[in-house]
Every structure is written in structure tokens, then in C-alpha cells.
C-alpha positions in Angstrom: 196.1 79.9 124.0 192.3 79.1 125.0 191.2 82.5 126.2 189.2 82.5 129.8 185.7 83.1 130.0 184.7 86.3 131.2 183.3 86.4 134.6 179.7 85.4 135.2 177.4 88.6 135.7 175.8 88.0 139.6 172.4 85.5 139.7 168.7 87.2 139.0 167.0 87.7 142.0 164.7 84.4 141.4 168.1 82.6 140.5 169.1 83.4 143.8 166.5 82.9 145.4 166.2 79.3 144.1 169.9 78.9 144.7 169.3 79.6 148.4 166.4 77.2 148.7 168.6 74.8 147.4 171.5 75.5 149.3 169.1 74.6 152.4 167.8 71.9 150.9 171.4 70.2 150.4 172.0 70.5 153.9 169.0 68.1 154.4 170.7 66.2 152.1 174.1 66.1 153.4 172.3 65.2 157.3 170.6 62.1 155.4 173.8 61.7 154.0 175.1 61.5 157.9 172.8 59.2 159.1 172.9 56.7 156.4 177.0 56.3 156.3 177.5 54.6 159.3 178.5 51.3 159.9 179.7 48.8 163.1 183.1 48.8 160.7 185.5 51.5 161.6 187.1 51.0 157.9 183.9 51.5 156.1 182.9 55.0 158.1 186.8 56.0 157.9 187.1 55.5 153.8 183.5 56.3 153.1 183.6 59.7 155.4 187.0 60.5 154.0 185.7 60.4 150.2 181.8 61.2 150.7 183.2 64.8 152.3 186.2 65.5 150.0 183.7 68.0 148.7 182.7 67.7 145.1 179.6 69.9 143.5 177.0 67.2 144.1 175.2 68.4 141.1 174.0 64.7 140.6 172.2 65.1 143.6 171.1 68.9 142.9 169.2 67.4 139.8 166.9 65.4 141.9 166.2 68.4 144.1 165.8 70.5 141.1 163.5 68.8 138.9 161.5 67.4 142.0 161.0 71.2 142.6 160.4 71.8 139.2 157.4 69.5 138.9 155.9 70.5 142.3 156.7 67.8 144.8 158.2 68.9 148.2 158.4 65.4 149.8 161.7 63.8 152.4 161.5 61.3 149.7 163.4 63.8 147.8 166.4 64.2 149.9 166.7 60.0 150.5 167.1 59.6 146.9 169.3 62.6 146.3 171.3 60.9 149.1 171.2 57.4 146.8 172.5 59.3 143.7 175.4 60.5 146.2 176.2 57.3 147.5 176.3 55.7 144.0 178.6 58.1 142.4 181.2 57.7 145.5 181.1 54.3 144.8 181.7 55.0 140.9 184.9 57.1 142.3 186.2 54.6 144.5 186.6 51.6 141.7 187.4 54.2 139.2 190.8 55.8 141.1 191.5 52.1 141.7 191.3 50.8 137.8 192.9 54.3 136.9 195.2 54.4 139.5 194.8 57.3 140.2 196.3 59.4 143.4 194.8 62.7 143.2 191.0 63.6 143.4 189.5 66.7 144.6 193.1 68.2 145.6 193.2 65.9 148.0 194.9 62.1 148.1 192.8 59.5 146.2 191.1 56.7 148.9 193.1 54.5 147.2 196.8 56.2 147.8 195.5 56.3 151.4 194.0 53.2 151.9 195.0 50.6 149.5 192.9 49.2 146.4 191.1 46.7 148.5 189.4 49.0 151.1 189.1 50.7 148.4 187.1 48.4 146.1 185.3 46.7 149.4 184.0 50.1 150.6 182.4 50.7 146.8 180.6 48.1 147.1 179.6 48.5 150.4 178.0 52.4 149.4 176.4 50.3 146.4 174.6 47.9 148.6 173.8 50.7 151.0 172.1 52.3 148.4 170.2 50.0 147.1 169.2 49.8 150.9 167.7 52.9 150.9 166.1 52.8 147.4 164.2 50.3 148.8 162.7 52.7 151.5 161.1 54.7 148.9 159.2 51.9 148.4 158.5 52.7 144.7 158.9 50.0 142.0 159.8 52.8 139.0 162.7 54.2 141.5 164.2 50.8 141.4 163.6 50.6 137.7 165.9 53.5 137.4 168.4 52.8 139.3 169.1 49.3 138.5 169.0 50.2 135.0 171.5 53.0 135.9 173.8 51.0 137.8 174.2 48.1 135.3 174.4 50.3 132.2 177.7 52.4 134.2 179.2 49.2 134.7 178.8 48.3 130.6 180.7 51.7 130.1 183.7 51.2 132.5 184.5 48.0 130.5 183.8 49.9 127.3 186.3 52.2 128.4 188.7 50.0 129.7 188.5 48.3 126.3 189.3 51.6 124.5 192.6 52.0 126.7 195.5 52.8 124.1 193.6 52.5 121.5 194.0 55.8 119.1 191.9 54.4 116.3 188.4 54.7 118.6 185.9 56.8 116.1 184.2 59.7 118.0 180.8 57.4 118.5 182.6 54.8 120.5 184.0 57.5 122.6 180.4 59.3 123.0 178.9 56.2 123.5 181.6 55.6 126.8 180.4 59.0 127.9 176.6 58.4 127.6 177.1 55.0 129.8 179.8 55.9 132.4 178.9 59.4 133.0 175.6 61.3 131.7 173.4 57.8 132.4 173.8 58.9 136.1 172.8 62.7 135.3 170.3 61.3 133.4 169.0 58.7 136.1 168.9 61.7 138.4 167.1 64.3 136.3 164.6 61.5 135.9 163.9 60.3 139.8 163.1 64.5 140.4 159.9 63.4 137.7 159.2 59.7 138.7 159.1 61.4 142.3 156.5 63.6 141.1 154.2 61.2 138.8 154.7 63.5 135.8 153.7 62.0 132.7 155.7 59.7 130.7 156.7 62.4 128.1 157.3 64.4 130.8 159.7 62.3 132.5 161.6 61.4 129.1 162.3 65.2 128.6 163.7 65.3 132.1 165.8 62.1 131.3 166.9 64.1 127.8 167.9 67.0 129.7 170.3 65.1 132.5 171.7 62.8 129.5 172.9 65.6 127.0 174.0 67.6 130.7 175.9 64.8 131.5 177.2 64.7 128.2 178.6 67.9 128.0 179.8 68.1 131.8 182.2 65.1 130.7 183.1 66.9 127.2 183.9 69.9 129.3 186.1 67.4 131.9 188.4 66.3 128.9 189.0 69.8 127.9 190.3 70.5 131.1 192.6 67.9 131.2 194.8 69.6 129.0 193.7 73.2 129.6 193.8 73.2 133.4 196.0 73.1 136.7 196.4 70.7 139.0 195.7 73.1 141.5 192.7 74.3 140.3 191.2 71.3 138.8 192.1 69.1 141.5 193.3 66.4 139.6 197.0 65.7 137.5 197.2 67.6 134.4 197.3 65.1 131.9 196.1 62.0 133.5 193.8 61.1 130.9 197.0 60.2 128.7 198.5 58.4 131.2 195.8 56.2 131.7 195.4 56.0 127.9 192.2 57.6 127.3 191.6 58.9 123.7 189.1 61.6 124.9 187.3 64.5 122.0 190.0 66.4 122.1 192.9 63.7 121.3 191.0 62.4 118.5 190.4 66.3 117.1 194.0 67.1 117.2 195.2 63.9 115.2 192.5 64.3 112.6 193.9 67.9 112.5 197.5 67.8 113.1 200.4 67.1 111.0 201.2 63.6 110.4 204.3 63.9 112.8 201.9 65.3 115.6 199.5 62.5 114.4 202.5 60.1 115.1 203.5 61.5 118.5 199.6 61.5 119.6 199.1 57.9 118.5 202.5 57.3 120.4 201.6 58.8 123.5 197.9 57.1 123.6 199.6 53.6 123.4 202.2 53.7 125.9 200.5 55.9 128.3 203.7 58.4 128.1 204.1 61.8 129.5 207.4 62.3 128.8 206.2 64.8 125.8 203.0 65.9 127.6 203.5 70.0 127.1 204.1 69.2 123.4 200.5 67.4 123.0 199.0 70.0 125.1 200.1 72.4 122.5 199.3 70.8 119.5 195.7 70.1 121.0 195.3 73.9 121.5 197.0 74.7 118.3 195.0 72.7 116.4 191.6 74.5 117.6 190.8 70.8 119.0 189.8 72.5 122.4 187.8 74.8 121.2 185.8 72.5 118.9 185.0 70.4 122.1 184.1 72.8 124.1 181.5 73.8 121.2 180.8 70.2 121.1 179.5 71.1 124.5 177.8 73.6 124.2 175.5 72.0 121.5 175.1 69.5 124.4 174.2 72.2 126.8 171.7 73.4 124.0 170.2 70.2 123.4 169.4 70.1 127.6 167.6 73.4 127.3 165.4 72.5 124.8 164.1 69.3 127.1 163.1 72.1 129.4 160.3 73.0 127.3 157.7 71.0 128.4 158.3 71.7 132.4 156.0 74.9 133.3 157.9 78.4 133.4 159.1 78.9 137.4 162.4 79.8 139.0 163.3 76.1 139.2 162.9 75.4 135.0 165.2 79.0 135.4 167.4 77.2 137.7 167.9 74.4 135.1 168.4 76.7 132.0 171.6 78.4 133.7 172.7 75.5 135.4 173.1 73.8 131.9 174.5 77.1 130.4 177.3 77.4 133.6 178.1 73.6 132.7 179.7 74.4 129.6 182.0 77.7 130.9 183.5 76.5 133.7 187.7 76.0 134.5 187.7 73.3 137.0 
């Protein structure tokens, strides 16, 4: 059994007091947030409202705030574009529940289970294009840069994934390489805004990018641990939904090249039919075999790598900020 972290000792004094400025500063965020949602189409504001609040930790956003404060700029410009990154990720969630069919997100009913996959889809696409709206407000060429790169290169990734469904003979680089496109390129799209926002140097803004790509990275490494370490309760999400969709994630692909060929079998067997029917077997050959453990240390050399980018920002309580925020990435249970 995975032994739990011990508890986190409390926040320095210039952790928390960074944490409350950006506490506050979230609030502006969520009141953009607010303002921007609405629309003449009760459907749109009832879906979009429903999964925009379901809560979430926002730490997409947070990044913006954080390296924007980081490299000294203090502008609403800020808050708009941390309100973009929101906007962009619901609309990630929305089409993913629907292609994963999915019913639980959050602890709460996926938009989708509610709804139906259409709204569902439609009102995606409709916190896309209302992003893309207010991108344009910034009125910055490099912000749209960014984001359009960001966008497009997420899409590439949910078809790389859905091409690796069932598929148990995925090396480790094709699975990494879904994770740097579907998930850490919008860590790493945000990280960078906080510098293109503050007309830091292009080395500058590459460590930021570095930092919210290997973050990314590890957040996701950390997500696929939990899958099979996790409770629905806590996590909320269904234990195990990663095999029913048919997702070989790290910590599939460690216990096969670790287990016994008759675990190997039952793995391979469980990845191509999507079958659950043997689910607390596989969780405990994945923790017998150490395979959790070895992701979440493939995380933490993620975690490490984002630390390092940090290097080049000058010493405050916001590069602080970013050192533990990577470091909590990696020990968290839900």
C-alpha cells in the first residue's frame, strides 16, 4: 500500500502573504469571469455557469497571476487573460466528458450527464469563441500567438489520445508526448502570458514556458496515479475511469513491463476492452509492482525540472510562490 504523505508544515510568512494577495487577486478574476459568461441564450449561461463554478483549483489561471507578479507587472490585463486560460480549459472539459463519456467531474454530475452531448459540445465551443473574444481586447499580437498556438496544439493531442485508446503497446514517449499536447501545453501557454504580459526577454519568457510545461507535466503524471490510488469521493471523479475509457497511462505501462506475464495478460486485456470487471486486481498489481511509486517519482523529476526554470526570475515571494507551488504539485491525493 502507497503510504500518504505527511501533512504539509503551515506556509512561511511571505508564502502567505503571497497566497493572500493571490487569493484577492482571484476574486478579480472570478468577477471578470462574471461579466464575460453571459449570453442572450439561457442554455449557454445555464451549462457554462453550471461547469465554470463546479470549483476546480484554477491553477491555470493562478500561473498567469503568478508569473505576471513575478516579473513586476500589476496591470487588469492580467486578470482578462487569466479569465481566457479559464474559459479555455472549461471548454477542454466540456468535449473531453463528452468523447470520454464521462459522468462524474468535480463530485458533481458531468455537463454532459445533465445536459446531453450536444449542449454540451455547442457550449465548448461557444467559451472558445468567447475567448478568443477577449484575447483580442488585450490587443497584443504575441497574446494571440500563444494562444492559437495553444489551442491548436490541444486539439493535436486529444486525437493523439483518442488514437492511443486500447492500445497497450503505446511506448512511454507516445504517452508523454499526449501529456505535453493535451495538458502541460496549457500550463505552459499560461506560465508564458504572466511574461509576454510583462515584456520580459525572450530567454526569460522561454524559462517561464519550461517551467508551466514540465508543471503541467507532472500535474497530469500525478492525475494518473490517482486514478488507481484514490477515492471517488475525494478525487471527485470514478476510480478507475482511465481503464474504462482505455487509456494506457505511466502507471499501466510500468506494471506490465514489471508484472508477471499473467498480470501482463490481464493488463493488456483490460486496456482493450475497456473492462472493469477485474479493476481491484489491476489496482493491486500496479501498487505491487512499485509502478505508482515510480510515477510519482517520474513527477517529481518533473516538478524539479520546473524549479530549475525559476532561476532566471529575480528572488521575491512570487519566484517563492512558484518553487512550492511546483513542490505541492507532486504530493497531493486528489
Amino acid at each position: 500500500m502507497h503510504a500518504a504523505p505527511a501533512s504539509s508544515p503551515s506556509p512561511k510568512p511571505v508564502l502567505s502573504e503571497a497566497l493572500a494577495t493571490l487569493n484577492a487577486e482571484m476574486l478579480e478574476v472570478d468577477a471578470v469571469i462574471g461579466r464575460r459568461l453571459g449570453s442572450d441564450v439561457a442554455l449557454i449561461n445555464q451549462i457554462a455557469g453550471y461547469i465554470v463554478h463546479a470549483g476546480g483549483k484554477r491553477i491555470r489561471p493562478k500561473l498567469v497571476l503568478l508569473f505576471a507578479n513575478a516579473l513586476g507587472y500589476d496591470k487588469p490585463e492580467r486578470f482578462e487573460l487569466a479569465a481566457v486560460i479559464e474559459f479555455i480549459h472549461t471548454a477542454t472539459l466540456l468535449h473531453d466528458d463528452v468523447v470520454d463519456e464521462s459522468s462524474l467531474r468535480r463530485g458533481k454530475q458531468t455537463a454532459n450527464a445533465l445536459f446531453g452531448n450536444a449542449a454540451s459540445v455547442l457550449v465548448g465551443d461557444f467559451l472558445y469563441s468567447r475567448a478568443f473574444q477577449m484575447m483580442v481586447s488585450v490587443n497584443r499580437m504575441r497574446v494571440l500567438e500563444v494562444l492559437a498556438e495553444a489551442t491548436n496544439v490541444i486539439a493535436e493531442g486529444e486525437v493523439l489520445q483518442l488514437m492511443n485508446m486500447h492500445d497497450p503497446d503505446i511506448t512511454v514517449d507516445s504517452y508523454l508526448r499526449v501529456i505535453r499536447y493535451k495538458t502541460a501545453k496549457l500550463f505552459e501557454a499560461s506560465a508564458r502570458l504572466g511574461a509576454v504580459l510583462a515584456d520580459a526577454s525572450p530567454e526569460v519568457e522561454e524559462a517561464c514556458a519550461g517551467y508551466g510545461r514540465a508543471l503541467g507535466t507532472a500535474f497530469q503524471l500525478i492525475d494518473d496515479v490517482l486514478d488507481y490510488e484514490g477515492d471517488s469521493q475525494a478525487l471527485g471523479k470514478n476510480v478507475g475511469d482511465d481503464l474504462r475509457e482505455g487509456k494506457t497511462t505511466l502507471p499501466l505501462l510500468i506494471a506490465m513491463e514489471r508484472g508477471t506475464p499473467e498480470q501482463r495478460a490481464l493488463i493488456r486485456h483490460a486496456i482493450e476492452h475497456g473492462e472493469l470487471e477485474r479493476l481491484s486486481e489491476i489496482v493491486e498489481i500496479v501498487r505491487t509492482t512499485g509502478a505508482l511509486d515510480a510515477t510519482r517519482e517520474a513527477a517529481r523529476a518533473e516538478a524539479k525540472l520546473a524549479r530549475d526554470c525559476l532561476n532566471l526570475l529575480p528572488a521575491s515571494k512570487w519566484q517563492e510562490s512558484l518553487l512550492e507551488f511546483a513542490a505541492q504539485s507532486v504530493e497531493r491525493s486528489f
